[in-house]
C-alpha positions in Angstrom: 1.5 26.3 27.6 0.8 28.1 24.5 4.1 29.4 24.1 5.6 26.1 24.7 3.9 24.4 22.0 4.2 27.1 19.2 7.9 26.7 20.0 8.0 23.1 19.0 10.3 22.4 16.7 8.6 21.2 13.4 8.5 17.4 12.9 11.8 15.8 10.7 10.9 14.2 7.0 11.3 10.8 9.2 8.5 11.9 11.8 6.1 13.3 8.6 6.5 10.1 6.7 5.8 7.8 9.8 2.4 10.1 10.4 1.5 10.0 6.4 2.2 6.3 6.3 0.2 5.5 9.3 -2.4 7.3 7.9 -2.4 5.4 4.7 -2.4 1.9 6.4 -5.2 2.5 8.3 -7.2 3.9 5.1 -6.4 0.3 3.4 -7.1 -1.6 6.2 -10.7 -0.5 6.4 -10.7 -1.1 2.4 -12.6 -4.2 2.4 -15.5 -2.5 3.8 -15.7 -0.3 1.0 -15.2 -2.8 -1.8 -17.7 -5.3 -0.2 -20.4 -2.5 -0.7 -19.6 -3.1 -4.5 -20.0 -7.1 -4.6 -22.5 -7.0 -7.9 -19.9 -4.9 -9.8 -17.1 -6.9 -11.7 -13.5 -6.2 -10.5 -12.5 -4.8 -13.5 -14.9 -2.6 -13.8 -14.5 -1.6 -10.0 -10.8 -1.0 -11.2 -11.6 0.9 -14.0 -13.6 3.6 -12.1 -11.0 3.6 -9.4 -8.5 5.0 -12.1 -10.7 7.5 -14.3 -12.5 8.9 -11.3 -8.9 9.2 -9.5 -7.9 11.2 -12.6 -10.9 13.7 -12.1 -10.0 14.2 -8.6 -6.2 14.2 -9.1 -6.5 16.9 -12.4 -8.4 19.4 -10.0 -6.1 19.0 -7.1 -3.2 19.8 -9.5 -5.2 23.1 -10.7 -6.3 23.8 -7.4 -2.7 24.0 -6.2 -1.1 25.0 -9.4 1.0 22.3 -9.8 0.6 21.6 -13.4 4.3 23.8 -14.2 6.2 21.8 -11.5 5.1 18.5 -12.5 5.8 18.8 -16.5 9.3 20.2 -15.4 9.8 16.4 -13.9 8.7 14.5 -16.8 11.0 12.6 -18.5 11.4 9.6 -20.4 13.0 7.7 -17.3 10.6 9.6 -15.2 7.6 7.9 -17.6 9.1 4.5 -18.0 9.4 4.1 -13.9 5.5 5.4 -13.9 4.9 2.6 -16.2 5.9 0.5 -14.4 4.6 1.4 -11.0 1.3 1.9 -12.9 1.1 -1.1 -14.3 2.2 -2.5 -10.6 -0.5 -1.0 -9.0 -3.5 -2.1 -11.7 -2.3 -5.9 -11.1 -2.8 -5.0 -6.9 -6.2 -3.3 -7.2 -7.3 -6.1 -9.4 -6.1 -8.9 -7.3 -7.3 -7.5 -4.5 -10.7 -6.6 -5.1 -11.3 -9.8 -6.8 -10.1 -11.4 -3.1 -12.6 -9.6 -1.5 -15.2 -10.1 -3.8 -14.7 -13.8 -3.8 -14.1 -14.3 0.3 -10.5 -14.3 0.8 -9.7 -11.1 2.8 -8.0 -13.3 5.6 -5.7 -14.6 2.0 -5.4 -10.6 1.1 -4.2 -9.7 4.8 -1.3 -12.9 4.8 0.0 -10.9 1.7 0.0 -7.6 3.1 1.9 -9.5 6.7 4.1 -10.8 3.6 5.0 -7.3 2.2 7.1 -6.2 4.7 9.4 -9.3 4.0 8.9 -7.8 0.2 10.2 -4.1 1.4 13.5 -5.6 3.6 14.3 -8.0 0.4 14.4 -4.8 -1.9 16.1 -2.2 0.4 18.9 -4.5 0.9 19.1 -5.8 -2.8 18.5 -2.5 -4.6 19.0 0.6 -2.5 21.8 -1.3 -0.3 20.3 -1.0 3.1 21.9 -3.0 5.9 19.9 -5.8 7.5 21.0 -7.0 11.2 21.5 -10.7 12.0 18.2 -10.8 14.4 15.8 -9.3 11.5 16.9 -12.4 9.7 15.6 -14.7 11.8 12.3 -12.7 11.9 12.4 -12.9 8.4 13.4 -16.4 8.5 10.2 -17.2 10.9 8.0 -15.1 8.4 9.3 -17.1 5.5 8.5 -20.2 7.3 5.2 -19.2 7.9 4.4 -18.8 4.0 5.7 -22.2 3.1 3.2 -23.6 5.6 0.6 -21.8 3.8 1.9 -22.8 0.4 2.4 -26.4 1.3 -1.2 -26.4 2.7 -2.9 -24.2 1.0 -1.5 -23.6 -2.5 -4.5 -23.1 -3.9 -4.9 -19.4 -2.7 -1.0 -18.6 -1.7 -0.9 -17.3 -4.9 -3.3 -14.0 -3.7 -0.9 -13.5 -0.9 1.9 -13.7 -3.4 1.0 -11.3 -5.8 -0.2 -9.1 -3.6 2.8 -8.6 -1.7 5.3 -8.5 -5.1 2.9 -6.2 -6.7 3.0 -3.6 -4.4 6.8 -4.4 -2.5 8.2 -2.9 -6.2 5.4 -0.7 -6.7 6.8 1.3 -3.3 10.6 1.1 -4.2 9.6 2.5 -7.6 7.8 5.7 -6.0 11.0 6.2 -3.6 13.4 6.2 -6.2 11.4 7.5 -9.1 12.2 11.7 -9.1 8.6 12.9 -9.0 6.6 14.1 -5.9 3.7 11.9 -4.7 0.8 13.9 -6.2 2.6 14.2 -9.9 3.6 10.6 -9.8 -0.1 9.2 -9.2 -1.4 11.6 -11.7 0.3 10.2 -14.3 -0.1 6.7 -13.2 -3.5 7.5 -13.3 -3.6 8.8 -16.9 -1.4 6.3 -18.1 -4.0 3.7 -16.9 -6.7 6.1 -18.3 -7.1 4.8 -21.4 -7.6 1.2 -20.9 -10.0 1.5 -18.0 -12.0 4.3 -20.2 -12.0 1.0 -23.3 -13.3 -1.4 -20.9 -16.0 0.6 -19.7 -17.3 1.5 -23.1 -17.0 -2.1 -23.7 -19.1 -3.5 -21.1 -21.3 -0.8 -21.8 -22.0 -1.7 -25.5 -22.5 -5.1 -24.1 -24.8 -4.0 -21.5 -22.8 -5.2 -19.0 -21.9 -1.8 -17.6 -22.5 -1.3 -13.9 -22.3 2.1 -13.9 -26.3 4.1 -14.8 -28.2 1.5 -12.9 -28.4 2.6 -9.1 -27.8 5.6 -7.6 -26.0 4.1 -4.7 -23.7 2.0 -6.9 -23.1 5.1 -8.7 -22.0 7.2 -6.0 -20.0 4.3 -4.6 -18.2 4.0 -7.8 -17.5 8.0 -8.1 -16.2 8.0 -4.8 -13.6 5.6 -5.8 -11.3 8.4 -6.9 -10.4 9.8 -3.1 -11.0 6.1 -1.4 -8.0 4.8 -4.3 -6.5 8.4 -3.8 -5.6 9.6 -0.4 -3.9 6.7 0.8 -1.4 6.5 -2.2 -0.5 10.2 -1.9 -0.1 9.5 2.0 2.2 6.3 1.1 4.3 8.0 -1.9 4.9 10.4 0.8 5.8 8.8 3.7 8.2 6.7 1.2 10.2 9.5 0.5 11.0 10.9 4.4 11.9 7.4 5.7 14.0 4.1 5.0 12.4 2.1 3.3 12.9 -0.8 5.6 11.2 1.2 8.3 7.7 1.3 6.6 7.3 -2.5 7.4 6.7 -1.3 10.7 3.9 0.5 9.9 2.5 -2.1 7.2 1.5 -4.3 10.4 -1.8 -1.9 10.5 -3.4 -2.8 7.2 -3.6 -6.4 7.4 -4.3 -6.2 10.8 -7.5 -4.3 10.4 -8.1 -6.7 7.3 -7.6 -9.6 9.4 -10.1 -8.7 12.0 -12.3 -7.3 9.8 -12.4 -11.1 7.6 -12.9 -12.8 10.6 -15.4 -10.7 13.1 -17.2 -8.8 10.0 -17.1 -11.1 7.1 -17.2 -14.7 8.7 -14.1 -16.2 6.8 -13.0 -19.3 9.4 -9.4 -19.3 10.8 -8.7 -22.8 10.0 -5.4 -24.5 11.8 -3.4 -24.4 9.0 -3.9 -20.4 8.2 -3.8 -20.3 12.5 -0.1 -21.7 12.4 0.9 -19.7 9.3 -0.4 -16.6 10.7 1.6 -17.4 14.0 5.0 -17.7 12.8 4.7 -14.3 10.5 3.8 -12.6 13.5 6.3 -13.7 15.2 8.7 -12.7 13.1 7.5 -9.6 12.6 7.3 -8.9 16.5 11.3 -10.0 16.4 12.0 -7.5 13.3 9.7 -4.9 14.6 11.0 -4.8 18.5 14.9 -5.1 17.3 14.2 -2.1 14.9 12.5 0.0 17.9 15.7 -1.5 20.0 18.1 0.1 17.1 15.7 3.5 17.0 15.6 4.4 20.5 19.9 3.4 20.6 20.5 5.3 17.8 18.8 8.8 19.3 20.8 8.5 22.4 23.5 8.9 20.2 23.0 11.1 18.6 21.8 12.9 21.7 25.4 11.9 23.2 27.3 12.8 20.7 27.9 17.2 21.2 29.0 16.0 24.9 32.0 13.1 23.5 33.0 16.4 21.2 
């Protein structure tokens, strides 16, 4: 037995990016728990200490591993325009979405995320050219229904769900096709942000509106902002690399998922009809999408599993 499994063949990219991206779903699912620990603190200040405490944690990783060498060798200007971009991305994300937990609209937060995988297929076939078959539109067609019933009911919070899954569909298609590694790329997200989220906590400081000093607990919540923000990026920026991008919708079903329970049996949001019937039809869609693109997985192995015997 213990030969057998040392003589496993290593996992592909495919099958590392599915385990890092798995990993980093689950991570945000459970998010809200975390950020509903820091209710009294202002989002943007909750923001702020997500990026500067990220940079402390990311800047010893880098000297830990000895990084710094390869990741200056992929700066460029393209390299650092992209960043800007995904950094600037990823700020409007954290902000929108900690403000929706703070204010009781998790269950709005987890429609988005159900949203994003819509966001992921719209971008692989408009901008890398991926190839989208006839049954995964009509899963996206249901999906796309499923907003408009939320929009046309509920317009006054679609626009959480919206954001949310724009924000972070082009953040993701930035990271796969921007040519740095996970770890480089959030560092200098991170440090790019730096200097506005260091401002605004001098600024609420000076107005003595600074959260940060006042509790210990607070404190160390805040401080341990850097790995919660952390960890799941470098596991997403990872698995976007090793697999189509298309494919990581099916993994993005575990974040709102948790997020969804966790609104409903840990926070107490109600499931009214209207958020019942749009939540319906965007499962169903992604049920289609996700068992045609299991169907199209498993054909495509026995191929390839065929193929040395048709030779």
């Amino acid at each position: 037995m213990a030969n057998h499994a040392l003589s496993r063949p290593p996992l592909s990219p495919a099958g590392t990016g599915t385990l890092l991206g798995v990993a980093a779903y689950v991570l945000w699912g459970v998010l809200p728990l975390y950020l509903k620990l820091l209710q009294n603190v202002p989002t943007a200040q909750v923001v702020a200490h997500r990026v500067l405490w990220s940079v402390v944690m990311l800047v010893g990783i880098v000297l830990l591993f000895r990084r710094v060498r390869a990741i200056l060798g992929a700066v460029t200007m393209r390299t650092v325009l992209m960043l800007t971009a995904s950094a600037f991305l990823i700020a409007v994300n954290w902000l929108v979405y900690i403000w929706a937990v703070q204010n009781a609209h998790v269950l709005d937060a987890s429609l988005g995320y159900f949203i994003n995988p819509l966001v992921n297929v719209a971008l692989g076939v408009a901008v890398l050219g991926e190839r989208v078959r006839r049954i995964q539109w009509v899963a996206i067609g249901l999906a796309g229904a499923g907003v408009l019933v939320m929009a046309l009911s509920n317009g006054g919070s679609i626009w959480i769900s919206l954001v949310l899954a724009l924000s972070f569909g082009t953040y993701g298609l930035i990271r796969k096709v921007v040519a740095i590694d996970a770890l480089g790329g959030l560092l200098i997200e991170t440090v790019l942000l730096a200097p506005f989220a260091l401002g605004l906590l001098l600024v609420a400081h000076h107005g003595g509106e600074g959260a940060f000093g006042r509790e210990t607990a607070t404190d160390l919540l805040l401080v341990v902002a850097g790995a919660v923000t952390a960890a799941p990026l470098l596991l997403f920026a990872g698995a976007a690399r090793r697999m189509p991008y298309a494919a990581l919708g099916l993994l993005q079903y575990i974040a709102p998922t948790l997020q969804f329970l966790i609104a409903i049996f840990v926070f107490g949001e109600h499931l009214r009809p209207h958020d019942l019937a749009a939540f319906a039809l965007i499962w169903v869609g992604l049920a289609v999408y996700g068992s045609d693109s299991v169907r199209a997985s498993r054909a495509a192995a026995r191929d390839i599993e065929l193929e040395p015997v048709t030779r």
